[in-house]
C-alpha positions in Angstrom: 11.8 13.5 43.5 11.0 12.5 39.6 13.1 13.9 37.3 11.1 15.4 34.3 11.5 13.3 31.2 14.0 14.6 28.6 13.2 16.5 25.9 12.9 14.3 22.5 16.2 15.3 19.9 13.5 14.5 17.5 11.2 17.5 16.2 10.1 16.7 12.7 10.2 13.7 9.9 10.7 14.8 6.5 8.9 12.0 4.1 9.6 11.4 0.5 6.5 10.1 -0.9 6.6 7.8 -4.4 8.1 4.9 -2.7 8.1 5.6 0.3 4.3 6.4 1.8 2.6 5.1 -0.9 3.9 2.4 -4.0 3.1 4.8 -7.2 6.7 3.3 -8.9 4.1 0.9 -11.0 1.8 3.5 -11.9 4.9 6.1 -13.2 6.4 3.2 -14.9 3.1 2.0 -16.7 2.5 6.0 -17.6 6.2 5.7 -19.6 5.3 2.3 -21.6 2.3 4.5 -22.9 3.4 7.6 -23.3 7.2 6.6 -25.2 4.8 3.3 -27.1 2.1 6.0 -28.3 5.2 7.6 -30.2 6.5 4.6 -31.7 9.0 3.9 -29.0 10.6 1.2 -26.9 10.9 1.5 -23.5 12.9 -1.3 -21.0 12.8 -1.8 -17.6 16.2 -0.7 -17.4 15.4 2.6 -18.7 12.1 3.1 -16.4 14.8 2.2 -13.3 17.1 4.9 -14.6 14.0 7.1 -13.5 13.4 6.2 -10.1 13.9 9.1 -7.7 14.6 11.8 -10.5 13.3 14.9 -10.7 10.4 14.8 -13.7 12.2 17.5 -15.5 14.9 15.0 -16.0 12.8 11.8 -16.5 11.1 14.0 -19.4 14.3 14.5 -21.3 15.0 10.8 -21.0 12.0 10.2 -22.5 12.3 12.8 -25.1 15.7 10.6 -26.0 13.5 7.7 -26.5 11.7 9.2 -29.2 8.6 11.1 -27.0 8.1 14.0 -29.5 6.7 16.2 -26.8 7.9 19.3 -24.7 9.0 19.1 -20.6 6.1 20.5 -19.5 4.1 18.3 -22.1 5.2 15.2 -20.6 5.1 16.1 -17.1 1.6 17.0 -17.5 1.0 13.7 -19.5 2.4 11.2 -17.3 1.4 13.4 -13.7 -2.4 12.7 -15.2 -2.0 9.7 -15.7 -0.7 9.1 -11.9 -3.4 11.0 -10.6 -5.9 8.8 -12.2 -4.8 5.4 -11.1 -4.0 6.7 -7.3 -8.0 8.1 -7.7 -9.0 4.5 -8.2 -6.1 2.9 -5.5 -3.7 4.2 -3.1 -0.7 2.0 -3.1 0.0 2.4 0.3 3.8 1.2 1.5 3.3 -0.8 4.1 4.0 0.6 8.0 3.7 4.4 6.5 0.4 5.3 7.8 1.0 4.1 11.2 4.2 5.5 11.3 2.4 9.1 10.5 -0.1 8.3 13.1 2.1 7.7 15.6 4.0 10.7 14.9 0.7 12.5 15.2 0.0 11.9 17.9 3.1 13.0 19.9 3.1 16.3 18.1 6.1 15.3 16.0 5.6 17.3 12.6 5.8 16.4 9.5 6.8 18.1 6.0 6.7 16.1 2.9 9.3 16.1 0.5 9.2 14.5 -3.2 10.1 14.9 -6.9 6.3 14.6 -7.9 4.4 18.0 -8.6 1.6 19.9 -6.4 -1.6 18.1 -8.0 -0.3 14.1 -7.4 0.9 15.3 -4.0 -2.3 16.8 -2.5 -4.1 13.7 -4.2 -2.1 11.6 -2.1 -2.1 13.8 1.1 -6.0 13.9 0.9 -6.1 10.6 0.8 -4.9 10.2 4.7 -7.5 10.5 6.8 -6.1 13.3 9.0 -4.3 16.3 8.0 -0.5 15.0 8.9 2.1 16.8 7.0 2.1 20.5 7.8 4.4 21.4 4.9 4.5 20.0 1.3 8.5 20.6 -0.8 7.4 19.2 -4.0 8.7 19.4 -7.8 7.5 22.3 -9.2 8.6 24.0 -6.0 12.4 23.9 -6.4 14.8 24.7 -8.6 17.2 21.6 -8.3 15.3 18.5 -8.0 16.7 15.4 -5.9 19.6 14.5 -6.0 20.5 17.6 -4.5 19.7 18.6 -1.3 17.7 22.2 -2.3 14.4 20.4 -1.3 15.5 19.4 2.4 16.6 22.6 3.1 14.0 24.0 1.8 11.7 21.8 3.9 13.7 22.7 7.1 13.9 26.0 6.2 9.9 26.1 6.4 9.3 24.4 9.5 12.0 26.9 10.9 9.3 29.7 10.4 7.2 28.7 12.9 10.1 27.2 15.2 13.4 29.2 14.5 15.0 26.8 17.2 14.5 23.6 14.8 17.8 22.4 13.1 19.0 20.1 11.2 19.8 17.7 14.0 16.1 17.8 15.1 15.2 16.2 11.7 15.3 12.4 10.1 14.2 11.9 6.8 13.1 8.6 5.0 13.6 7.9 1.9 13.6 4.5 -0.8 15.3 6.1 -4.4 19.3 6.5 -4.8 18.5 9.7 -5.7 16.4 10.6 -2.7 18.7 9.3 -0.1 21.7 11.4 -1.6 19.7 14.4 -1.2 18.7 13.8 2.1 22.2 12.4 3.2 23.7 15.9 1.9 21.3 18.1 3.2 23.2 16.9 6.6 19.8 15.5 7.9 19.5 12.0 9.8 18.6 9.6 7.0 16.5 6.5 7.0 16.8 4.5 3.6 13.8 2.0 3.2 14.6 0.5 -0.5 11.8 -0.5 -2.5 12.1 -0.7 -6.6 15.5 0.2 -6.3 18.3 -1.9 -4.4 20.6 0.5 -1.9 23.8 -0.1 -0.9 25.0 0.0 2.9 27.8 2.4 3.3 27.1 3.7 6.6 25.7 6.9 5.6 22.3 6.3 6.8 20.0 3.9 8.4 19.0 0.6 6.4 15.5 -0.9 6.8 13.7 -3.3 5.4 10.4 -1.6 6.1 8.7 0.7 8.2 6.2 -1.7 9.0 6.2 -2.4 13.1 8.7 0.6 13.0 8.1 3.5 16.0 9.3 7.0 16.8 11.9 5.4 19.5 13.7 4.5 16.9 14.0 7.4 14.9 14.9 9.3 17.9 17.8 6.8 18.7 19.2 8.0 15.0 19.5 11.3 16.6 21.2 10.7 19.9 24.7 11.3 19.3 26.5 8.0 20.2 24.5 6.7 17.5 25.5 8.9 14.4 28.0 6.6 13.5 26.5 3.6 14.3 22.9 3.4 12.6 20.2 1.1 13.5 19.9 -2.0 10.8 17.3 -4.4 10.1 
């Protein structure tokens, strides 16, 4: 008699996006030259790192420091439109994301998306895809603490428990390239995958290491949910 397969631990992927799904680092980065140049600032490379991750509510008052002599919401605005208008002319896509999301797709694995970026570059990105794959958006202008805390996780879990109250955290790995975004994700308590791009992370043992998620496959985000593997994460 065949015994029926188990049940996957794994019920949704929550995706940080900038970074992650699709490289817009270059496009936020060449936004702050303008923007912080057009008022008769400097800006380094150093100081565009220091940004990476961040909510935009603090990236704005960095930029205020260097001399941008406009309001938050001023330079969220400015430096969100000029996003939007470079992905409108090229996705950056991060290699391995799309076929990641496809695979995911297809085995009915849901998806949320989780990022720092506000509503309008978000749902240019997510129309971009050519099928509809994340079922919930957590962005910026959505929370009250932006990454690195953990309020837009939960948040993102706590929507996808709506239409499945039985979903927990442990049904749930998130992936992530900022140090700000994998400390959020790592203290929300959900499995986290850390796929460093711009930003070099460290490997304490706090969450799964990749190199990419090119060639990667839902196997092996369900094996960062079985429990002999929680303190022994997947590397490569």
């Amino acid at each position: 008699m065949r015994l029926p397969a188990p049940e996957s631990p794994l019920k949704a992927v929550l995706w940080d996006m900038d970074g992650t799904i699709v490289d817009t680092e270059p496009y936020w980065i060449a936004a702050e030259h303008a923007l912080v140049e057009a008022h008769g600032g400097t800006w380094s490379h150093e100081q565009a790192m220091q940004l990476v991750g961040q909510s935009l509510t603090f990236s704005a008052g960095l930029l205020q420091q260097a001399g941008v002599k406009l309001e938050i919401r001023e330079i969220i605005d400015s430096l969100t439109a000029e996003v939007i208008s470079s992905v409108r002319q090229e996705v950056p896509w991060r290699p391995g994301a799309r076929e990641l999301l496809e695979e995911l797709h297809q085995a009915g694995v849901r998806c949320a998306l989780v990022t720092m970026s506000e509503g309008p570059l978000a749902r240019q990105v997510v129309d971009s895809l050519p099928r509809p794959y994340f079922e919930i958006l957590v962005t910026g202008d959505t929370v009250t603490r932006g990454k690195p805390h953990p309020e837009a996780y939960l948040t993102a879990v706590e929507l996808l428990q709506e239409r499945d109250p039985e979903l927990g955290i442990h049904h749930c790995v998130a992936l992530e390239d900022s140090v700000p975004g994998v400390a959020a994700a790592v203290a929300s308590g959900v499995a986290t995958v850390a796929v460093p791009h711009i930003v070099p992370l460290p490997d304490d043992g706090n969450y799964a290491l990749w190199e990419s998620l090119a060639g990667r496959s839902i196997a092996e985000l369900e094996a960062l949910l079985e429990p002999a593997s929680a303190a022994d994460y997947a590397r490569g």
